[in-house]
N, C-alpha and C positions, 0 to 999 in steps of 0.2 A: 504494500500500500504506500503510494506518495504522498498523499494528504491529507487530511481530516479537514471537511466544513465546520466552524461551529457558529452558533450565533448565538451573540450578545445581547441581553436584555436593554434596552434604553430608557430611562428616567421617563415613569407616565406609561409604563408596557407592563403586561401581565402573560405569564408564558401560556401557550395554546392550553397545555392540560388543566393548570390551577384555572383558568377559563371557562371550559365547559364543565368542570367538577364545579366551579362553582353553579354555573345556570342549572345544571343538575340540580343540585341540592334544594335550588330555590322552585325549579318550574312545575312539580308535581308531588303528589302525595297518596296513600296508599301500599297496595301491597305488592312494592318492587324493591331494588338492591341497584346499586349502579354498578358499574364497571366500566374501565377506562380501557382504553383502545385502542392500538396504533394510529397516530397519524392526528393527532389533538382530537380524540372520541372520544366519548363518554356515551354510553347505551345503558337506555334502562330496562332491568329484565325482569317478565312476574316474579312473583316466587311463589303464588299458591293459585287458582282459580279465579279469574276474575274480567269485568267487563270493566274496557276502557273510554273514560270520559274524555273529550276534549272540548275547550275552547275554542272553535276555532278562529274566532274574528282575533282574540290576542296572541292566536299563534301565527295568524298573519301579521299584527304587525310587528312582532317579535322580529321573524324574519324577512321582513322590508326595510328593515332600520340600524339593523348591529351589522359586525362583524363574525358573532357567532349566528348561525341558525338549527335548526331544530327539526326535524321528521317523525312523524306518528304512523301507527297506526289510524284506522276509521274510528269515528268515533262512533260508540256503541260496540266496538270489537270484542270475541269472547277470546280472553289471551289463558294459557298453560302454563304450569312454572317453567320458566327458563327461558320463555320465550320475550324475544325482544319488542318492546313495546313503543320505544322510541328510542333516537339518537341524538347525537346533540357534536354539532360541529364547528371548528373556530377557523378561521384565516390559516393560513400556516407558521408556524413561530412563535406568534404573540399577537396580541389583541389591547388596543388600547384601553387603559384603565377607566378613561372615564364612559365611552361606550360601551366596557361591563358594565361598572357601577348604575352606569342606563338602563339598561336590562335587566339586573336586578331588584331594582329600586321599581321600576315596575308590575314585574312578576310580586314583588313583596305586597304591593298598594293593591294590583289586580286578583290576587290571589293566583293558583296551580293554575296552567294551558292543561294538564294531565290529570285525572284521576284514576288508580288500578282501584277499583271497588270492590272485594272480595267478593265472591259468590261461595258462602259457606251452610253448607247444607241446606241448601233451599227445596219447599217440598211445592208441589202442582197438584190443583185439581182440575179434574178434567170433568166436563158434563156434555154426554154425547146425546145431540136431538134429532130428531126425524118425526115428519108431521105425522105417521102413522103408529110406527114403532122405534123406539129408541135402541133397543140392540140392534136394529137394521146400522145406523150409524154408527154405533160400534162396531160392528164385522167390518164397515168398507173401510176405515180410518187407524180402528185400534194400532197396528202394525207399523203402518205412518208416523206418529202419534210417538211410540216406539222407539222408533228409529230417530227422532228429531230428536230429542231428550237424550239420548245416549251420546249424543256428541257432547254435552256437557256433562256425561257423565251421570247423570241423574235416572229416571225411572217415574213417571206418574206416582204418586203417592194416594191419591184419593180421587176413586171413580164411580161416576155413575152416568146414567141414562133414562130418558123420559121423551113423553111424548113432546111433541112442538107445541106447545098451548101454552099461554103467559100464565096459569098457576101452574102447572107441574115445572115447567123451567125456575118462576119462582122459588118454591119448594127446593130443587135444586141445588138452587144457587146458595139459600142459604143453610142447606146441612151442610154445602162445602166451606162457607165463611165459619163454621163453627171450626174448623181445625187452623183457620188465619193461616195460608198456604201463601206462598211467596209471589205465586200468578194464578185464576183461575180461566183455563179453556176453554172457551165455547167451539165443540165441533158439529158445526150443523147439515146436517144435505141439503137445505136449501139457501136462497141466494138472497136479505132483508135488501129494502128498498132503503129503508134509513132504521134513524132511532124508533120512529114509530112503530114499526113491525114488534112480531113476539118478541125477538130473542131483545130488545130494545125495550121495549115495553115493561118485560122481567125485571130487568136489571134497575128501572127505575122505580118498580112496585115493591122492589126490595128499600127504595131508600139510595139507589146509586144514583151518580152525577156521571152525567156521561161529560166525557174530556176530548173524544174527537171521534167523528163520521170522518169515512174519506179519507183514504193517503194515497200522496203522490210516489205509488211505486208498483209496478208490475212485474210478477203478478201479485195482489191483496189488494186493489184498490176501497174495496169495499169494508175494510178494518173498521169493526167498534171498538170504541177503550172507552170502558167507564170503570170508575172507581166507588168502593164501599168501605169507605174510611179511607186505610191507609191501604187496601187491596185491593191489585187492579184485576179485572175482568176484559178478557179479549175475545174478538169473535173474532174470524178470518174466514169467510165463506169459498170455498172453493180450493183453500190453501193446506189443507187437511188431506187432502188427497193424493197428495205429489210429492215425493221426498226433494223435487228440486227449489230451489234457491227460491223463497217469498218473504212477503212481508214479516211471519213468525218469524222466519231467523234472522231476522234485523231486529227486531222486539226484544225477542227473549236474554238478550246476554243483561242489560239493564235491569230487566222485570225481575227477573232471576236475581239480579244483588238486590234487589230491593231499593231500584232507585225509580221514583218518581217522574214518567214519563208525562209530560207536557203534551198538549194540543200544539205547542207553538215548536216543539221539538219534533215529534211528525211534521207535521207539516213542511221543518228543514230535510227531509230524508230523499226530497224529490233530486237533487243532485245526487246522480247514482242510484236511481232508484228504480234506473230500466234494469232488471235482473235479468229477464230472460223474453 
């Protein structure tokens, strides 16, 4: 070897690693670990089961404006231990002091771009309906049903089925709110017009607030979310039947930790939301 590059720190510089360890430290919170990286990285990794939140309007302008920037995942992602959830990257060398100190002093005032929300043992009822016979909607779905659940791991916990009529749905809905399950499922065979149909109807005769008709995303356009207290209740007409990519598995990583999905929050899911 003939030579060795090195480079010097200058009065006002902060080197690339103490940089993104620090934006690290400050931009998220929850259940991840950092670790640092070749090349001025820092990456944040789950470390247990969990659905990731972002910001995203301050993690635009995080990275519109510094010398470090930042990469996520989606927000509403269902992340595994060890898996990378975000990274975090500086200039090469070193980064001006006062464009950190910017950065953090932001992220401090704004709160996390990031949250890992654990999903720790979260339990599901399911309530399968059909206008005639309710195990008919069990035989077409159960297996679906299934199969969607096992990717996080999980297993329905509390199931029933009933006819399509707003008191047996009723009825229902509220032997499943008696065990306070982390989501309740509506799987129904057929297709509601809005809130006012049965499965709409039910959930209001119980005492729920419905929080949004309609999402921009195919396929589930026709998503009810209503909530009964702190438990949300989800319909998804059509999306019961197809293990492929719907509006449930955009839902469920959230619902699952027990975070509190907005009307205003659907409503954002329409960027990205052509699935298939």
């Amino acid at each position: 070897m003939e030579s060795i590059w090195v480079t010097e720190l200058e009065e006002g510089e902060v080197g690339e690693d103490d940089a993104v360890c620090a934006v690290a430290s400050e931009m998220g919170c929850g259940s991840f670990e950092i670790r640092l990286a070749a090349g001025g990285r820092a990456n944040l990794q789950a470390t247990e089961k969990c659905c990731v939140l972002v910001d995203d309007d301050l993690l635009k302008q995080i990275n519109c404006a510094a010398s470090v920037v930042i990469a996520t995942t989606l927000n509403f992602s269902f992340a595994v231990p060890g898996q990378r959830i975000a990274t975090v990257k500086s200039a090469p060398f070193a980064v001006s002091r006062a464009q950190l100190d910017a950065v953090t002093s932001i992220l401090k005032e704004r709160g996390p771009i990031l949250q890992a929300r654990p999903m720790r043992n979260p339990t599901v009822g399911v309530l399968y309906t059909d206008p005639l016979n309710g195990e008919r909607a069990r035989q077409l779905f159960e297996n679906i049903m299934r199969q969607r659940l096992e990717h996080f791991g999980i297993a329905p916990s509390y199931v029933l089925s009933c006819t399509e009529d707003e008191a047996s749905v009723s009825r229902g809905l509220q032997q499943l709110l008696r065990s306070k399950p982390a989501v309740i499922m509506i799987a129904s065979t057929t297709a509601p017009a809005g809130p006012e149909d049965v499965v709409g109807q039910a959930m209001e005769k119980i005492g729920g607030h419905t929080e949004r008709f309609l999402a921009p995303v195919e396929p589930g356009n026709l998503l009810l979310l209503s909530y009964k207290d702190d438990v949300p209740m989800l319909s998804a007409p059509g999306c019961f039947r197809s293990a492929k990519a719907n509006v449930v598995d955009l839902m469920l990583p959230p619902l699952l930790a027990r975070y509190r999905v907005s009307g205003w929050e659907v409503g954002c899911l329409g960027h990205g939301g052509l699935l298939g």
